[in-house]
C-alpha positions in Angstrom: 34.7 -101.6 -21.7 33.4 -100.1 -24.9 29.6 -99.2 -24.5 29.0 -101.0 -21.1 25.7 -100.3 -19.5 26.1 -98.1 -16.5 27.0 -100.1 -13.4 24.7 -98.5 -10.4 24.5 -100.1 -6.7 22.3 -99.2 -4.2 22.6 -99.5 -0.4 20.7 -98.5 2.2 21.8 -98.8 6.8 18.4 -99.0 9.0 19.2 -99.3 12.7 16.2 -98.0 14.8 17.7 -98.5 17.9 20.3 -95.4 16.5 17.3 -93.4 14.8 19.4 -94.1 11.4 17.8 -94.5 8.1 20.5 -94.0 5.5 20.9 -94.7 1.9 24.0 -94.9 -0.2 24.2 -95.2 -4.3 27.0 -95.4 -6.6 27.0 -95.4 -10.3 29.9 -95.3 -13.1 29.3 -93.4 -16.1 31.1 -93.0 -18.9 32.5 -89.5 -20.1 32.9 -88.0 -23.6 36.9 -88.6 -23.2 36.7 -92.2 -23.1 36.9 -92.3 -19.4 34.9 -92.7 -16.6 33.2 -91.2 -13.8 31.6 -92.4 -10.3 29.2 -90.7 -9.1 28.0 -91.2 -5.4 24.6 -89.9 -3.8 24.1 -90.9 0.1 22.1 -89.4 2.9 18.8 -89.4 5.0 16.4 -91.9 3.7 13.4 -89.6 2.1 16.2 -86.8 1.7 17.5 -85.8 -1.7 21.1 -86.1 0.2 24.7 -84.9 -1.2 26.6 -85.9 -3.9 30.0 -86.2 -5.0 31.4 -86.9 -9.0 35.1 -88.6 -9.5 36.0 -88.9 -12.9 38.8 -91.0 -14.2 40.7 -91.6 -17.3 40.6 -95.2 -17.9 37.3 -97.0 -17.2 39.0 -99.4 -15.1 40.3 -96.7 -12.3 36.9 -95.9 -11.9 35.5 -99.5 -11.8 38.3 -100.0 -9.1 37.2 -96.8 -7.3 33.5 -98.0 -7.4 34.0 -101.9 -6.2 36.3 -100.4 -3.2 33.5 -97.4 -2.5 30.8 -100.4 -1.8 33.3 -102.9 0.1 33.9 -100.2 2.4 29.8 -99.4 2.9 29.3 -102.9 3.0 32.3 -103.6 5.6 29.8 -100.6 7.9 26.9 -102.4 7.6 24.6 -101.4 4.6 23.2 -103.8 3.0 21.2 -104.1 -0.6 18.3 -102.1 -0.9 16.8 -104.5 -3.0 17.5 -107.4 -1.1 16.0 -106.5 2.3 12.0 -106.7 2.2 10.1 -103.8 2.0 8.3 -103.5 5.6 
């Protein structure tokens, strides 16, 4: 995993019936030690939201981390931002 481009996925849950417009983004970057860190944002749609950084010492922990991170959103229903129209 030597100089891998930065892996970043974005998500985003829009139910009206529920008033709920949320996003969800997950990134790995890697750290000065050789490791690797995920790197979550989520919230309100048009909201700067919260984040939260993990870091890990082997680039695969945090690839594992990051592919079980979007499973889970994807298992609650968000969905690609990119892949859903704009509308």
């Amino acid at each position: 995993m030597s100089n891998e481009q930065t892996s970043q996925v974005h998500l985003r849950r829009i139910d009206p019936t529920q008033n709920m417009r949320r996003f969800y983004m997950l990134a790995i970057q890697p750290t000065l030690f050789g490791g690797a860190s995920v790197i979550r944002n989520w919230g309100r749609i048009g909201t700067g939201g919260q984040s939260m950084m993990q870091t890990f010492d082997q680039p695969q922990e945090a690839q594992g981390a990051f592919m079980r991170l979007a499973l889970t959103k994807r298992r609650r229903g968000y969905g690609d931002a990119d892949a859903s129209g704009s509308g």
